[in-house]
N, CA, C and O atoms as a DFTB+ gen file, in Angstrom:
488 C
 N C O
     1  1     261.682     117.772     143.600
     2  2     260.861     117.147     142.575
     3  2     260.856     115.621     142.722
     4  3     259.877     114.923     142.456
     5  1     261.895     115.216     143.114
     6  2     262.060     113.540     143.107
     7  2     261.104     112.623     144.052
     8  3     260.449     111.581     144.004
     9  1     261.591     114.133     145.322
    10  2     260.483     113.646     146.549
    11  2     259.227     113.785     146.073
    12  3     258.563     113.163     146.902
    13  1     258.687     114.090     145.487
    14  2     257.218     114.506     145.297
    15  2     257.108     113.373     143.965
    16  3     255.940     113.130     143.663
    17  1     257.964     112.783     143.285
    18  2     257.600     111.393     142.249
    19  2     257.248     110.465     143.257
    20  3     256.146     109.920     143.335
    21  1     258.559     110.229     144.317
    22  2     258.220     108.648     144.955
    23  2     257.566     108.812     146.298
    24  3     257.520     107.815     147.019
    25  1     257.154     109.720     146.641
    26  2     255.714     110.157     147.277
    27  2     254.336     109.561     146.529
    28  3     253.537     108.796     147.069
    29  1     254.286     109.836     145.809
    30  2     252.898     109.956     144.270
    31  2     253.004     108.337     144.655
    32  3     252.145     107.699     145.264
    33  1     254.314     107.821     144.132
    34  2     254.044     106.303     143.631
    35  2     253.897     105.572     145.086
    36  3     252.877     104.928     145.332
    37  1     255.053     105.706     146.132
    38  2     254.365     105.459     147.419
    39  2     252.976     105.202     147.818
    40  3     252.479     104.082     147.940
    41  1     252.236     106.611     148.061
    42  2     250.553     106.685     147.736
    43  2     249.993     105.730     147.148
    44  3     249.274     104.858     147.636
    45  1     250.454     105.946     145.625
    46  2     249.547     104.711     144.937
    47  2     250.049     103.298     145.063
    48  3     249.300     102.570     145.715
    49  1     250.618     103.007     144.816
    50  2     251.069     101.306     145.783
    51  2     250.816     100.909     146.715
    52  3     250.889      99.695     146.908
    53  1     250.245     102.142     148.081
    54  2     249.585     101.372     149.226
    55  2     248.281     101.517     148.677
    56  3     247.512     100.556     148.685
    57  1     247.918     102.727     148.155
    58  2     246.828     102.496     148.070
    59  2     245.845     100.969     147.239
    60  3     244.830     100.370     147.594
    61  1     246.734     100.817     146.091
    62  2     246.819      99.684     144.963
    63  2     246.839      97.868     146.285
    64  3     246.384      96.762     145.994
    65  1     247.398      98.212     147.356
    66  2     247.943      97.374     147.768
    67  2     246.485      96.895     149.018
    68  3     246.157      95.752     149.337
    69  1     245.945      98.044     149.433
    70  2     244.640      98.065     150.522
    71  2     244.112      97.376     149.465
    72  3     244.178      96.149     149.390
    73  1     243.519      98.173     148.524
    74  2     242.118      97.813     147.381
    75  2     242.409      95.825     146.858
    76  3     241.570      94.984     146.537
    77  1     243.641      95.733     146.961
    78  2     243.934      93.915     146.555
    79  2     243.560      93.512     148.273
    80  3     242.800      92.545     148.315
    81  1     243.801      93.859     149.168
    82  2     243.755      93.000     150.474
    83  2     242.312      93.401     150.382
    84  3     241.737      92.361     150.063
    85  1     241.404      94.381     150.496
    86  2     239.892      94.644     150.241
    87  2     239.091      93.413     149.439
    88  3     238.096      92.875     149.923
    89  1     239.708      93.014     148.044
    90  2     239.050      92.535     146.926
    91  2     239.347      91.328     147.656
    92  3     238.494      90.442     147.603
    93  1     240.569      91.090     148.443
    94  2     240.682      88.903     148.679
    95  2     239.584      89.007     149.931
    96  3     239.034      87.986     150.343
    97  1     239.313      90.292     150.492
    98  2     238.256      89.525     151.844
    99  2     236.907      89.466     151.069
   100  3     236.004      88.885     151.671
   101  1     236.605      89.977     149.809
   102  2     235.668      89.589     149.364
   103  2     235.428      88.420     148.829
   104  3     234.489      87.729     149.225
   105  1     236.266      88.028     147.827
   106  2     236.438      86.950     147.211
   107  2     236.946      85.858     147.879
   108  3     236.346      84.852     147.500
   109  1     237.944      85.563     148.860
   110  2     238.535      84.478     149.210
   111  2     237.644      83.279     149.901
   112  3     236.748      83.840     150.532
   113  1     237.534      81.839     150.034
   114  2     236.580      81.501     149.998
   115  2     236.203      80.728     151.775
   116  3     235.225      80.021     152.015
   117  1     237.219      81.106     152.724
   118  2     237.526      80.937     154.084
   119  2     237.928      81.953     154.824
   120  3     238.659      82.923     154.623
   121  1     237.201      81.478     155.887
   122  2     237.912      82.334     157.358
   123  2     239.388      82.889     157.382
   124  3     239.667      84.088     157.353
   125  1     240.314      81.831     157.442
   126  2     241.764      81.739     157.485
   127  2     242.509      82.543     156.163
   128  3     243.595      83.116     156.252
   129  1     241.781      82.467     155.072
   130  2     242.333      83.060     153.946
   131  2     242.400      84.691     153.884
   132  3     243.304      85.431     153.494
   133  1     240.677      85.068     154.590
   134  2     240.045      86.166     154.789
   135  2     240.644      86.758     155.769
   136  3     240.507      87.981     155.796
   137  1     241.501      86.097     156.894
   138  2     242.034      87.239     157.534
   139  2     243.707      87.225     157.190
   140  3     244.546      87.723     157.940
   141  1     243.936      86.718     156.219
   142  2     245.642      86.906     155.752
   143  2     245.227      88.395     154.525
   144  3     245.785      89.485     154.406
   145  1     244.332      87.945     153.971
   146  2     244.076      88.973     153.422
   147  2     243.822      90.516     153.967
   148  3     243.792      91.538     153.281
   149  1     243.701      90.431     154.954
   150  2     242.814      91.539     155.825
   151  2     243.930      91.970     156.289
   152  3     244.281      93.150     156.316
   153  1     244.596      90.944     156.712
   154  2     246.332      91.426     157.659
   155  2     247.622      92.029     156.466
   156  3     248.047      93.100     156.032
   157  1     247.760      91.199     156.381
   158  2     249.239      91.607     155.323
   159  2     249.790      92.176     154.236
   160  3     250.977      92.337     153.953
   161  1     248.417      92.577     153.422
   162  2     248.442      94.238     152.514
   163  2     247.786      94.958     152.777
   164  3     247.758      96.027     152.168
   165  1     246.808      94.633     154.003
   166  2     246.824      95.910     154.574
   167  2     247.675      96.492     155.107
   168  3     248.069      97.645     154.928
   169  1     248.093      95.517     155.975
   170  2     249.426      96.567     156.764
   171  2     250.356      97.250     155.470
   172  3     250.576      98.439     155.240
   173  1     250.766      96.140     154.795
   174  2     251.840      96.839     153.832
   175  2     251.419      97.956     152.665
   176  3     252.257      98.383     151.871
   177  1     250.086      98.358     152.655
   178  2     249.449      99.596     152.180
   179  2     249.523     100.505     152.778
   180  3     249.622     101.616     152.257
   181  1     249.486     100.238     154.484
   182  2     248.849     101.319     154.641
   183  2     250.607     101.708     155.532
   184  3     250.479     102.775     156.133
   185  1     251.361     101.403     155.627
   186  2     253.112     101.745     155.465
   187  2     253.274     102.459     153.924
   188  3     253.953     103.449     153.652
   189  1     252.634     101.838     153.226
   190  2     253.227     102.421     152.176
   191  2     252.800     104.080     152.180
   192  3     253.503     105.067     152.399
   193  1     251.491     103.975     151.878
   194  2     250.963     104.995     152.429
   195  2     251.291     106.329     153.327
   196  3     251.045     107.509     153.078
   197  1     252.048     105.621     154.659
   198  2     251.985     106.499     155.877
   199  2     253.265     107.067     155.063
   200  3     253.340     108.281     154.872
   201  1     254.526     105.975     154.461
   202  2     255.569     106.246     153.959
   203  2     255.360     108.016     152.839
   204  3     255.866     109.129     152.986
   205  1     254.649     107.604     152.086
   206  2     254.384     108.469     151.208
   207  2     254.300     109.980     151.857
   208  3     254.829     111.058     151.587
   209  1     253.487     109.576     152.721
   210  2     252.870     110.679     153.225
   211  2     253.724     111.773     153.982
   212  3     253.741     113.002     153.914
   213  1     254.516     110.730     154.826
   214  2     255.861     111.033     155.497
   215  2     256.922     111.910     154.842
   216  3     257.495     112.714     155.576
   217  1     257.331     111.845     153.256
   218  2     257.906     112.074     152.527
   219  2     257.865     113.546     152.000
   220  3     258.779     114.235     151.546
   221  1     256.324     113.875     152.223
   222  2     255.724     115.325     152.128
   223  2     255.424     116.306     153.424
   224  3     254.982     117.451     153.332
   225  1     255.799     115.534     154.801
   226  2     256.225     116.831     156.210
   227  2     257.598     116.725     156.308
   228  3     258.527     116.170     155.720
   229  1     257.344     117.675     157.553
   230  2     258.544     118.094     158.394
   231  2     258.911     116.425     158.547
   232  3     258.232     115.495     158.111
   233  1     260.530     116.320     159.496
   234  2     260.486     115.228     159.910
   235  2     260.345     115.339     161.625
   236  3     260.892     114.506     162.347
   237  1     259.604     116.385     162.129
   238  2     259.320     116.132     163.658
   239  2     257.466     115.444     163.273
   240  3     256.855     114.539     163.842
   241  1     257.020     116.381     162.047
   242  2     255.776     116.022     161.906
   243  2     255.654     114.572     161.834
   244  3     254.898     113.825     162.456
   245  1     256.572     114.309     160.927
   246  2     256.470     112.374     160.024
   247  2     256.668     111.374     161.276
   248  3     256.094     110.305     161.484
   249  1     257.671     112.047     162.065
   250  2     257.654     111.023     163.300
   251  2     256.254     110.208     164.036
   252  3     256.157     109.046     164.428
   253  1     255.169     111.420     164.037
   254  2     253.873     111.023     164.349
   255  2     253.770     109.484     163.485
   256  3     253.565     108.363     163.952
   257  1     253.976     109.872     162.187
   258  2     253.321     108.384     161.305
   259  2     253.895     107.070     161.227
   260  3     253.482     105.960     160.890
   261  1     255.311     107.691     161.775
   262  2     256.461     106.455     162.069
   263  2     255.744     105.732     163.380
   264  3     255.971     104.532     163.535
   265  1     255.310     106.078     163.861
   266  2     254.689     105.401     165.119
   267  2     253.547     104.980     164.991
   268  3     253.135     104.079     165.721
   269  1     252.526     105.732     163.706
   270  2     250.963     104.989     163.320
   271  2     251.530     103.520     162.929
   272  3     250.995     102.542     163.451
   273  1     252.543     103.359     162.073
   274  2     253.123     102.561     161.281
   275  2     253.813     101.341     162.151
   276  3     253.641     100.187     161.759
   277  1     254.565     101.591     163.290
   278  2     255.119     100.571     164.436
   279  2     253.611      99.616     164.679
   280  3     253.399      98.439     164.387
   281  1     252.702     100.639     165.325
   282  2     251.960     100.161     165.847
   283  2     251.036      99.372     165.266
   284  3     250.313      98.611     165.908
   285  1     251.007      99.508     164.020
   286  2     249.704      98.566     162.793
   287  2     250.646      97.734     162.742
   288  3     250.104      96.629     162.724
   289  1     251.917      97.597     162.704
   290  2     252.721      96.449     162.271
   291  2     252.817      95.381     163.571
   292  3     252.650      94.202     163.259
   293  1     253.079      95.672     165.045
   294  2     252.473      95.388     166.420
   295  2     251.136      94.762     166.457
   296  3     251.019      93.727     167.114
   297  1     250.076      95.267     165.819
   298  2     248.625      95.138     166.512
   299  2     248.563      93.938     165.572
   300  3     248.765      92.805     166.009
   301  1     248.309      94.150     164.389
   302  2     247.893      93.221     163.317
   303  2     247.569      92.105     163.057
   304  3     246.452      91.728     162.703
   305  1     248.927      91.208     163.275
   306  2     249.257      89.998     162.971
   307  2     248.546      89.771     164.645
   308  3     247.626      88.955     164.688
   309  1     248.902      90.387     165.848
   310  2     248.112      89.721     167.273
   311  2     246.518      89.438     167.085
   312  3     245.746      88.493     167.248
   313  1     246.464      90.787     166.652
   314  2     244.586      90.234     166.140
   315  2     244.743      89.472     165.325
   316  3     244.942      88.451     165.984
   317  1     244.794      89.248     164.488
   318  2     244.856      88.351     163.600
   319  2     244.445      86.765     163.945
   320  3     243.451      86.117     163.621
   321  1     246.141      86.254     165.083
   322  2     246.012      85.366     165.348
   323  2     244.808      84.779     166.460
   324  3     244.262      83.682     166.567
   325  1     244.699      85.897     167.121
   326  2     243.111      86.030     168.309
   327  2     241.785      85.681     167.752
   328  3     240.879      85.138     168.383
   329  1     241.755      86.062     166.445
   330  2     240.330      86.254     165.735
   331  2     240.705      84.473     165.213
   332  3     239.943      83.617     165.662
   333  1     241.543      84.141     164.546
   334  2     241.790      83.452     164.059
   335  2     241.527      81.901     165.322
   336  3     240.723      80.970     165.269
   337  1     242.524      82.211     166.253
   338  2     242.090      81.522     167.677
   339  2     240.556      80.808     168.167
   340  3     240.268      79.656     168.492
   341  1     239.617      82.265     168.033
   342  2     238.555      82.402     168.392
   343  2     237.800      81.023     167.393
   344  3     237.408      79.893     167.681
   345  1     237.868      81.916     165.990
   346  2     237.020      80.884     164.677
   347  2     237.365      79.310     165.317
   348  3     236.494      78.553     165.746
   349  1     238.441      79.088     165.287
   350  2     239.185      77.649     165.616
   351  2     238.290      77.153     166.581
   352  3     237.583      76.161     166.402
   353  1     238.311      77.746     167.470
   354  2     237.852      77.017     168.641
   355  2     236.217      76.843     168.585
   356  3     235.657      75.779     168.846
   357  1     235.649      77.855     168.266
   358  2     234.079      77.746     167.919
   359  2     233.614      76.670     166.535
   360  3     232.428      76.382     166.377
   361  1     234.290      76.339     165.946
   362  2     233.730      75.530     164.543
   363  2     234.149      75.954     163.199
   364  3     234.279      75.323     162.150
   365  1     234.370      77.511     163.586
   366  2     234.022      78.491     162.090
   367  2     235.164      78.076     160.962
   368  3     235.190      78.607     159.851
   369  1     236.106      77.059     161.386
   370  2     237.707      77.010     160.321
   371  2     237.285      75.698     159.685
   372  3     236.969      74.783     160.446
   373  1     237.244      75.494     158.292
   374  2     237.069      74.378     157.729
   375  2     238.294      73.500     158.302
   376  3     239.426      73.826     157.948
   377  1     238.162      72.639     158.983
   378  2     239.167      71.904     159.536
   379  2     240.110      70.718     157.898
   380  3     241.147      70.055     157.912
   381  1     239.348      70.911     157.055
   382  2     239.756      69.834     156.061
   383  2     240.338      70.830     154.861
   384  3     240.271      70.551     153.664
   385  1     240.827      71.848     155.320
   386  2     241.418      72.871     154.731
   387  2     242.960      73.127     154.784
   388  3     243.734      73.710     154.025
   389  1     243.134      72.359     156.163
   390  2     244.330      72.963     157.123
   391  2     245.511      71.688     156.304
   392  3     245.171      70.678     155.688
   393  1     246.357      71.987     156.467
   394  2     247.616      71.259     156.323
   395  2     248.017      70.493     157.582
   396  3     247.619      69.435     158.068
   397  1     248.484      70.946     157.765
   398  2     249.033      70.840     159.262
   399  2     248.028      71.585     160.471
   400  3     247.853      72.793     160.310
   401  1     247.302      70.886     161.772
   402  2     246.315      71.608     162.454
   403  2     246.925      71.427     163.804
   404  3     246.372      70.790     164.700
   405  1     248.134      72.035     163.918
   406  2     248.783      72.395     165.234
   407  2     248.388      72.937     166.267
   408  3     248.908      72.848     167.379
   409  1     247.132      73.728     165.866
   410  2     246.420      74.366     167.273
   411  2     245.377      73.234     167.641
   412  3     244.728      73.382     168.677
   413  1     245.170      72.079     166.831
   414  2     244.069      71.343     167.638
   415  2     245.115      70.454     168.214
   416  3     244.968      70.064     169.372
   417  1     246.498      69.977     167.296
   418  2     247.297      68.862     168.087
   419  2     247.354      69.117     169.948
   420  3     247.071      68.405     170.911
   421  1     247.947      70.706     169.751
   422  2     248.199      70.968     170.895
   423  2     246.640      71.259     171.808
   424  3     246.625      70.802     172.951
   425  1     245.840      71.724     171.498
   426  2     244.666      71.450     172.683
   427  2     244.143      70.009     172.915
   428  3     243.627      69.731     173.997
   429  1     244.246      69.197     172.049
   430  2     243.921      68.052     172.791
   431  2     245.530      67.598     173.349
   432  3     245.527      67.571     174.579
   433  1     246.292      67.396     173.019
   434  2     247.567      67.357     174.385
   435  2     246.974      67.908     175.631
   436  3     246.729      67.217     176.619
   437  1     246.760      69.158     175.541
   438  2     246.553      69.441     176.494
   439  2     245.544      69.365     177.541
   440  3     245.608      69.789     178.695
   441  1     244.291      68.552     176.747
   442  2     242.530      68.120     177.555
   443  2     242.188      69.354     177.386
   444  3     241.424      69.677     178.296
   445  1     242.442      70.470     176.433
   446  2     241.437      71.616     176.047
   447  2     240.336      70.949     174.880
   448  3     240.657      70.098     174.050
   449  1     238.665      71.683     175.066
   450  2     238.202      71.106     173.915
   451  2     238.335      71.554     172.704
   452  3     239.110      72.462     172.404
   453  1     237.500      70.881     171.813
   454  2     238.391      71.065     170.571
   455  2     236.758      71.093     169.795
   456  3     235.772      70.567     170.313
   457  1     236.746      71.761     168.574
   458  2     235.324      71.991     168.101
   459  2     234.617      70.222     168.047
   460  3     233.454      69.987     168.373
   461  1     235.441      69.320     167.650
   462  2     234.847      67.889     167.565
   463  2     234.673      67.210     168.953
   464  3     234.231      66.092     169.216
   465  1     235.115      68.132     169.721
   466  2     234.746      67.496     171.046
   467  2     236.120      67.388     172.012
   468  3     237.266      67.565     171.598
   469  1     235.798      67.104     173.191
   470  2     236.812      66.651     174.139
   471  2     237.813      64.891     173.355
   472  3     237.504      63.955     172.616
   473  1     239.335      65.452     174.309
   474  2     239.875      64.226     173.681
   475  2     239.516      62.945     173.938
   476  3     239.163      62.977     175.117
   477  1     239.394      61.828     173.535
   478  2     239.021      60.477     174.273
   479  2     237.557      60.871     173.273
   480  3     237.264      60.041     172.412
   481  1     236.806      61.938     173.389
   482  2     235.524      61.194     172.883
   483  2     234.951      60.714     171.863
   484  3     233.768      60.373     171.829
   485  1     235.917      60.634     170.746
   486  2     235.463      59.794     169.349
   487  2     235.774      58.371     169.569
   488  3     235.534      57.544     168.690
């Protein structure tokens, strides 16, 4: 019986937890915001989730989800930072947003361009 309470609530907490990372990519008002949102309750929904779910097989079955679960936690944050990469470099990141803009410090160190241009040219 117990298993089958914190199963239930499992379920609903990832699920509770997708539908808030869903609502900030709607609402949030940037690129950068929009994919923290996209990344980090999702993942932690959809663990919660796999968790839940896990709770109600076998445990040769659940093993399958232990590994859906490695791997969203693996992939995630890499896309993340790729997509995130990408925006940067094309224009798409409000640059007057950023705190600290460590990925442009370091491409112009390095003579990579940078959405305002190559270094030296302002």
């Amino acid at each position: 019986m117990w298993i089958d309470v914190v199963s239930s609530v499992l379920l609903l907490l990832g699920a509770l937890f997708c539908a808030v990372g869903a609502f900030g990519l709607l609402r949030f008002p940037d690129l950068l915001s929009r994919l923290q949102a996209a990344t980090k309750p999702q993942t932690v929904g959809l663990i919660m989730v796999l968790l839940g779910a896990a709770l109600q097989l076998q445990i040769v079955d659940a093993f399958g989800l232990v590994l859906v679960a490695l791997l969203q936690v693996v992939t995630a944050p890499v896309l993340s930072q790729l997509v995130g990469r990408a925006a940067y470099r094309i224009g798409a990141v409000e640059r007057s947003s950023l705190v600290r803009d460590h990925l442009g410090d370091r491409l112009r160190r390095e003579g990579f361009p940078t959405p305002e241009g190559r270094p030296g040219d302002r």
